[in-house]
VMD Tcl script that builds the backbone (N, CA, C; Angstrom):
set m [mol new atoms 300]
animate dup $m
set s [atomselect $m all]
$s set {name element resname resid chain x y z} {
  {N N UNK 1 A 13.899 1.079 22.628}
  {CA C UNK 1 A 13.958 0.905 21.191}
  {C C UNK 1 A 14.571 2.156 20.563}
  {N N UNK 2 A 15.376 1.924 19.512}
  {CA C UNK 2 A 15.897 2.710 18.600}
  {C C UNK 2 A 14.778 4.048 18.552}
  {N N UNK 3 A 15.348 5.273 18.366}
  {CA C UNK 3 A 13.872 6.507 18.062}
  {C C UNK 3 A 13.765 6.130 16.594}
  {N N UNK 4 A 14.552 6.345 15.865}
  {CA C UNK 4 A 14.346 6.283 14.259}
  {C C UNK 4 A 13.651 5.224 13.715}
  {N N UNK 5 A 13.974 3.765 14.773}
  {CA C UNK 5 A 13.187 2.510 14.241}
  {C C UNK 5 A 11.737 2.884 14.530}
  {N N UNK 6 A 11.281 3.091 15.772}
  {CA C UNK 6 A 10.026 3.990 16.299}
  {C C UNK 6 A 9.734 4.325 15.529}
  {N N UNK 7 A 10.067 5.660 14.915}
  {CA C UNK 7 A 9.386 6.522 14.024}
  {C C UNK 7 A 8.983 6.026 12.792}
  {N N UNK 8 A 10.056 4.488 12.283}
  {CA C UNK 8 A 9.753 4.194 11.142}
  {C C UNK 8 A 8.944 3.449 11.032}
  {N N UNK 9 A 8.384 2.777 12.311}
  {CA C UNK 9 A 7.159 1.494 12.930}
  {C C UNK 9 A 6.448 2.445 12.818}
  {N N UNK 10 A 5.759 3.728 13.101}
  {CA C UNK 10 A 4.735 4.540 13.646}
  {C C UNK 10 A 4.378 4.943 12.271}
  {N N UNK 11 A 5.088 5.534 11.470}
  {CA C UNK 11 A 5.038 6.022 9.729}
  {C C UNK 11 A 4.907 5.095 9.332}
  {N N UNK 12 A 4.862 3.441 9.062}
  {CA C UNK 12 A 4.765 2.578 8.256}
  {C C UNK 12 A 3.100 1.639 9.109}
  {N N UNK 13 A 2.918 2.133 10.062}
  {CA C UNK 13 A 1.625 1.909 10.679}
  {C C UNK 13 A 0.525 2.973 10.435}
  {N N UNK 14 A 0.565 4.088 10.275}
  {CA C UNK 14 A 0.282 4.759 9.818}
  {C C UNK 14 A -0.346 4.945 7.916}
  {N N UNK 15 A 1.201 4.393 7.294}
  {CA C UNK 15 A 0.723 3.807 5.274}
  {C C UNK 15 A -0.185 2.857 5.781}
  {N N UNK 16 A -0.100 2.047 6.733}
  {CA C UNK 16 A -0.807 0.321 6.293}
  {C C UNK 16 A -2.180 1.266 6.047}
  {N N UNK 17 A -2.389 1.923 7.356}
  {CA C UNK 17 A -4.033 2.472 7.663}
  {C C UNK 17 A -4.397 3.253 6.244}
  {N N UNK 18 A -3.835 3.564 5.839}
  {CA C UNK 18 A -4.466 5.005 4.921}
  {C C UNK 18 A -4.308 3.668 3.334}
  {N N UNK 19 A -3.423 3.220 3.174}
  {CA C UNK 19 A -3.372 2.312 1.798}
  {C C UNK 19 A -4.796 1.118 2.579}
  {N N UNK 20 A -4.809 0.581 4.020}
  {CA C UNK 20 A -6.289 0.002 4.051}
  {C C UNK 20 A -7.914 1.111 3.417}
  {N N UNK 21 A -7.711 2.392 4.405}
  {CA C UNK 21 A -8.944 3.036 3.679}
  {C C UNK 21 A -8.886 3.099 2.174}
  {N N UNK 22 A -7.971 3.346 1.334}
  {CA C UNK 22 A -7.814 3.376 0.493}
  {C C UNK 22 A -8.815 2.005 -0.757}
  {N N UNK 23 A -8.519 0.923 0.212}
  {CA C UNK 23 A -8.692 -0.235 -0.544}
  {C C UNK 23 A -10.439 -0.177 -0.497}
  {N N UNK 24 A -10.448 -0.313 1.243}
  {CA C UNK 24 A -11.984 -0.444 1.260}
  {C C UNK 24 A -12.935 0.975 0.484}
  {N N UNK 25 A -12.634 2.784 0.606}
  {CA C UNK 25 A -13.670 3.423 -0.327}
  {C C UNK 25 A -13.391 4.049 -1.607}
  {N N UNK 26 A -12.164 3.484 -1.966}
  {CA C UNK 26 A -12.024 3.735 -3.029}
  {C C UNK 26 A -12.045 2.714 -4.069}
  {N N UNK 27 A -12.067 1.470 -3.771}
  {CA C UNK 27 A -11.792 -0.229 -4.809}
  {C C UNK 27 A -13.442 -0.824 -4.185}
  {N N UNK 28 A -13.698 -0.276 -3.134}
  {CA C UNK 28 A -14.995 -1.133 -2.651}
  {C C UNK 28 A -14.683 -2.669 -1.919}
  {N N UNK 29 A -13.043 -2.593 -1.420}
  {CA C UNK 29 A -13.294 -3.981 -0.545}
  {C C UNK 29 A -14.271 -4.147 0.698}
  {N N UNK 30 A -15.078 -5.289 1.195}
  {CA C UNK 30 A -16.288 -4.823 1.701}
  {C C UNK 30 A -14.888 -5.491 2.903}
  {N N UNK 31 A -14.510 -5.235 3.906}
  {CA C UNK 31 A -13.725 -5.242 5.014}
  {C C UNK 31 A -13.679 -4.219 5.709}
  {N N UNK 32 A -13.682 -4.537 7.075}
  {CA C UNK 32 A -13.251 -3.931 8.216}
  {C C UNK 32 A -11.741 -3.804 8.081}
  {N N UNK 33 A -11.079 -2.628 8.157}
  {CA C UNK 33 A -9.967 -2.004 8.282}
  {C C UNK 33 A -8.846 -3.008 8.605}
  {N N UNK 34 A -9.071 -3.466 10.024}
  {CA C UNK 34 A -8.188 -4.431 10.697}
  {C C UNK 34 A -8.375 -5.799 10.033}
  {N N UNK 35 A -9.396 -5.947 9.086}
  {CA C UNK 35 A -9.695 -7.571 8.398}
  {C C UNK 35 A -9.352 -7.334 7.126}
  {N N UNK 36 A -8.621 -6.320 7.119}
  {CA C UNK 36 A -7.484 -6.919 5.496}
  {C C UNK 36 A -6.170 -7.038 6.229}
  {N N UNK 37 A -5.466 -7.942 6.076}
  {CA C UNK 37 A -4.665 -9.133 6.515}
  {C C UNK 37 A -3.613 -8.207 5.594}
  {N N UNK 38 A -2.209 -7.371 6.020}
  {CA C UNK 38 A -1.426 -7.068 5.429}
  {C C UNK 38 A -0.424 -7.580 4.467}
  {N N UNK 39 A -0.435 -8.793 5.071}
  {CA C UNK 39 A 0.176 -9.967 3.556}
  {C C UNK 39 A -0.662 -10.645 3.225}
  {N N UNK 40 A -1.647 -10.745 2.700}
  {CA C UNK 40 A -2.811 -10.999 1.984}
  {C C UNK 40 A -2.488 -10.644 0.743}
  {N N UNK 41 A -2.926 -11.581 -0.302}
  {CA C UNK 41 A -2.672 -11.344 -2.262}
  {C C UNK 41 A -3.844 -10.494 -2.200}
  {N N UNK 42 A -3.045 -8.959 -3.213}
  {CA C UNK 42 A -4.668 -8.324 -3.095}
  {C C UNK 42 A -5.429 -9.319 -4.343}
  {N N UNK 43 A -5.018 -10.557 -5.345}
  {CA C UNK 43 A -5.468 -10.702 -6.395}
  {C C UNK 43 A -6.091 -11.891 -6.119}
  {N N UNK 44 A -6.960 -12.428 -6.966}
  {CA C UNK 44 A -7.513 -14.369 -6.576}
  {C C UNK 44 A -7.954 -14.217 -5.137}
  {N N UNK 45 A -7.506 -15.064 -4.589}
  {CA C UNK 45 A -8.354 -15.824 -3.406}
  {C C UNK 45 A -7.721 -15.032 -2.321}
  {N N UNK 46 A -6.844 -13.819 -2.378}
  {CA C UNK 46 A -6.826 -12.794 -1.057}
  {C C UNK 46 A -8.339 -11.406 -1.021}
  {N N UNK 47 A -7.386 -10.535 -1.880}
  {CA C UNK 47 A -8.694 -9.304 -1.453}
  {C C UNK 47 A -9.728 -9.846 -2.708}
  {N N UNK 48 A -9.225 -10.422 -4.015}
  {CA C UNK 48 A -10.654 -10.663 -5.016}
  {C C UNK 48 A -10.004 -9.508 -6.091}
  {N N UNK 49 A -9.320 -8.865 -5.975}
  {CA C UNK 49 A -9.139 -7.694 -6.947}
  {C C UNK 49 A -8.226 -7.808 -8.024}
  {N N UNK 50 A -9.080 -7.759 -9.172}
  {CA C UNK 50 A -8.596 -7.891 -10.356}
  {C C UNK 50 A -8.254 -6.881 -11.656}
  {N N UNK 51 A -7.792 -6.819 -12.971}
  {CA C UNK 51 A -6.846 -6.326 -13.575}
  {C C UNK 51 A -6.971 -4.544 -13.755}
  {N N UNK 52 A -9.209 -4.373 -13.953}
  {CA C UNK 52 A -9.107 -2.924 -13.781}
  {C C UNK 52 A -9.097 -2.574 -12.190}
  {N N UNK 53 A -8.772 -3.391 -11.372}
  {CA C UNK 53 A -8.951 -2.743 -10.119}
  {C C UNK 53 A -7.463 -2.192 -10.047}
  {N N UNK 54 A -6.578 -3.182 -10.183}
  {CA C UNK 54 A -5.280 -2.624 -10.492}
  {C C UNK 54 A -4.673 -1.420 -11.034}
  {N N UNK 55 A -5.533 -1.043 -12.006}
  {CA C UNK 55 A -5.280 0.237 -12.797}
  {C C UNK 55 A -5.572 1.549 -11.866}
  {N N UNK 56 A -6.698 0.945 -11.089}
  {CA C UNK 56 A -7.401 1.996 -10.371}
  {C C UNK 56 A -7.092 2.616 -9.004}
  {N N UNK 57 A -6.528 1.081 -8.109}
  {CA C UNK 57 A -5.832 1.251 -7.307}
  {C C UNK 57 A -4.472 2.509 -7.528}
  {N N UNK 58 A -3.747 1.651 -9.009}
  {CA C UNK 58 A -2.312 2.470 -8.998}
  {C C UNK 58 A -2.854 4.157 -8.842}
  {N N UNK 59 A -3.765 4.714 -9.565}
  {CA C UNK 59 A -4.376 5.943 -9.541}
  {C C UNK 59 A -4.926 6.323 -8.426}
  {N N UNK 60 A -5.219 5.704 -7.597}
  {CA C UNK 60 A -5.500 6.293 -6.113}
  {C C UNK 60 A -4.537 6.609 -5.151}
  {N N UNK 61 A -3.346 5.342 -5.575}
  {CA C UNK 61 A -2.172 5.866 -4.357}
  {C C UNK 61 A -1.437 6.846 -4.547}
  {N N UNK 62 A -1.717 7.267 -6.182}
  {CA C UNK 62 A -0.662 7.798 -6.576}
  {C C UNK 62 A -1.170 9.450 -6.072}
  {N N UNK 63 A -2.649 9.298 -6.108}
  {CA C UNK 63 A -3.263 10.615 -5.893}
  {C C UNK 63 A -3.393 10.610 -4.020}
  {N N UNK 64 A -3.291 9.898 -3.544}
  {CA C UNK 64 A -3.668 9.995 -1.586}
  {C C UNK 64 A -2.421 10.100 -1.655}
  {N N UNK 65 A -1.181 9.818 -1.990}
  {CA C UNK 65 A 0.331 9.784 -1.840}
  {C C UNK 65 A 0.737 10.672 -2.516}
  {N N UNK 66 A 0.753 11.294 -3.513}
  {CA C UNK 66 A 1.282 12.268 -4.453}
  {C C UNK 66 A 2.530 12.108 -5.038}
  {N N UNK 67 A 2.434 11.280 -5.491}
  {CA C UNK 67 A 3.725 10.259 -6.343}
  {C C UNK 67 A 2.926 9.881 -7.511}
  {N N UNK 68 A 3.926 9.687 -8.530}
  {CA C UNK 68 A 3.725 9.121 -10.113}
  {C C UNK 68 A 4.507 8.101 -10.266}
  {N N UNK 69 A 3.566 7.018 -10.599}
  {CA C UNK 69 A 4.410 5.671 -10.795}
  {C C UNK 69 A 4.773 5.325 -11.771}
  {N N UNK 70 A 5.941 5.756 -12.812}
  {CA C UNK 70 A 6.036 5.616 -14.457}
  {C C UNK 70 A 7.027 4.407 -14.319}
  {N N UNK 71 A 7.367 3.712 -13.501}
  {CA C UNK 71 A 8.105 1.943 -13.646}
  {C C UNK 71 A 7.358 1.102 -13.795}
  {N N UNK 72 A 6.893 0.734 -15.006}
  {CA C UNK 72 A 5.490 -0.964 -14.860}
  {C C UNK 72 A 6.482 -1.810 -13.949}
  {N N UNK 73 A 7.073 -2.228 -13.938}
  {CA C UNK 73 A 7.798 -3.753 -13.614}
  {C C UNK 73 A 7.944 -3.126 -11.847}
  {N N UNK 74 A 8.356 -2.047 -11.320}
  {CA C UNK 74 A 8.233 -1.613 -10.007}
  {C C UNK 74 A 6.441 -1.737 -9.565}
  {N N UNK 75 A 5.299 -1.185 -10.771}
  {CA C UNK 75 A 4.052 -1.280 -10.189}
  {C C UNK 75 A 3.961 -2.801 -10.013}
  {N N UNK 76 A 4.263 -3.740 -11.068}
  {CA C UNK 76 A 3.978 -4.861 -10.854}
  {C C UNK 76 A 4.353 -5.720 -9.878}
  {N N UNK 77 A 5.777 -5.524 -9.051}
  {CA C UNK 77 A 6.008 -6.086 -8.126}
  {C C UNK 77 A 5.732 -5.471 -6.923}
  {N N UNK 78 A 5.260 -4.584 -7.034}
  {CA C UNK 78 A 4.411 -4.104 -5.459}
  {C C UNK 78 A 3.210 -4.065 -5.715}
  {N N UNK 79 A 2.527 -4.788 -6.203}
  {CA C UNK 79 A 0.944 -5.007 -6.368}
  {C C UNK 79 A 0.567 -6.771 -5.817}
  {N N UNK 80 A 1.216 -7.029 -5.053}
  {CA C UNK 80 A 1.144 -8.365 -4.427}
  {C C UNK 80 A 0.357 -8.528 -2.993}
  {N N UNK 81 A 0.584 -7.516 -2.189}
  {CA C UNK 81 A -0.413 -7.394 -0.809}
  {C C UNK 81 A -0.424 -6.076 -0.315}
  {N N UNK 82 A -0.910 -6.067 0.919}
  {CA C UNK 82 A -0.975 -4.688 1.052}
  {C C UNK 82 A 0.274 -4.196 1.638}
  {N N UNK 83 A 0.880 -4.991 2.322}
  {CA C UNK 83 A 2.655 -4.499 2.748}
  {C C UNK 83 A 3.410 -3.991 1.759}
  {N N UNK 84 A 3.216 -4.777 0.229}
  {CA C UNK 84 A 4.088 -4.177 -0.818}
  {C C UNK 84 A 3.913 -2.803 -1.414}
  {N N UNK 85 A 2.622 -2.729 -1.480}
  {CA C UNK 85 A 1.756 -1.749 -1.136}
  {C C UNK 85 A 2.561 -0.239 -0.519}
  {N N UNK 86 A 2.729 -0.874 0.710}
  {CA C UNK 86 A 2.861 0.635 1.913}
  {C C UNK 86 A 4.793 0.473 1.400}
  {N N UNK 87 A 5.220 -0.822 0.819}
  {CA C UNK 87 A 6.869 -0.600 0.733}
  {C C UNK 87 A 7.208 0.493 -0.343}
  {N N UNK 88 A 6.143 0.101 -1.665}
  {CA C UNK 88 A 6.116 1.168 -2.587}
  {C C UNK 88 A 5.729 2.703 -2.028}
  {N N UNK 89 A 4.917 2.934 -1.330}
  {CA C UNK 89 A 4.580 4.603 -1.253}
  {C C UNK 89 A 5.775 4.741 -0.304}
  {N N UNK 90 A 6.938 3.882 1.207}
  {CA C UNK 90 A 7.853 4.633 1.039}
  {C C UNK 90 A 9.155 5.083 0.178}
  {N N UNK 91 A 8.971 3.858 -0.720}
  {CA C UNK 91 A 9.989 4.155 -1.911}
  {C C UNK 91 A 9.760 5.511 -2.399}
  {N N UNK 92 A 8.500 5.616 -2.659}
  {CA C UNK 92 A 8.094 6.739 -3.794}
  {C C UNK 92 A 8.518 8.108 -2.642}
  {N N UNK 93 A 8.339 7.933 -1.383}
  {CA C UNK 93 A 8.762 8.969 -0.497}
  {C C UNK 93 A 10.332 9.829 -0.338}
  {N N UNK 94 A 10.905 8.769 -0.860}
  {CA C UNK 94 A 11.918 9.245 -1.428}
  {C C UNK 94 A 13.087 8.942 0.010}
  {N N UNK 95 A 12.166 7.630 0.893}
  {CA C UNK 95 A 13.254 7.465 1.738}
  {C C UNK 95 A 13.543 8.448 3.107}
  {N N UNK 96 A 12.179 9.258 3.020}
  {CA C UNK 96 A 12.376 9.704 4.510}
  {C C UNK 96 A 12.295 9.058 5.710}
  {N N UNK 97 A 11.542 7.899 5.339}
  {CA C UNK 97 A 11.964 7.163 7.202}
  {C C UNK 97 A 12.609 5.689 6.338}
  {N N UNK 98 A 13.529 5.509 6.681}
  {CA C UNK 98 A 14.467 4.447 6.524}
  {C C UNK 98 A 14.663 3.518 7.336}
  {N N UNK 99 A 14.186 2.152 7.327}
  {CA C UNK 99 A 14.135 1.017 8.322}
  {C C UNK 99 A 16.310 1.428 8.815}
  {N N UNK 100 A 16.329 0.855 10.206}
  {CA C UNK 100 A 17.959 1.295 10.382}
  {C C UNK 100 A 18.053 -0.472 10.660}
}
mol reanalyze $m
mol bondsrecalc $m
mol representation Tube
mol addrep $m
């Protein structure tokens, strides 16, 4: 396999884990790590999490990630599961590991 694809599987396995802890002690999802389902709606009938969780979430990634999210319409379309999730913090990364 490609090294760079590697590295970008290993760094993007790596967001899933830390945006999962994230969900479960900081939002209170009651799940086991591996039982939040990465394309799962975090909203309705996926994780249950609703409009102030949203607010709260954005303030946690922004603080475990160290990024500021000032685009609503970018928060809003990566607030759909937890993959969109880990796509936003590498956006906000500014593109250091780049799918090839």
């Amino acid at each position: 396999m490609n090294p760079a694809l590697m590295a970008y599987l290993e760094h993007r396995t790596r967001l899933l884990s830390r945006v999962r802890r994230v969900l479960i002690e900081d939002l209170h999802v009651q799940r086991e790590p591996d039982a939040i389902d990465p394309d799962a709606p975090l909203f309705g009938t996926g994780l249950g999490l609703d409009s102030v969780d949203a607010v709260e979430l954005i303030v946690c990634l922004e603080t475990e990630f160290a990024f500021r999210l000032d685009d609503a319409a970018l928060a809003r379309s990566s607030m759909r599961t937890v993959n969109s999730l880990v796509d936003l913090v590498l956006r906000k990364q500014g593109g250091a590991y780049v799918a090839a």
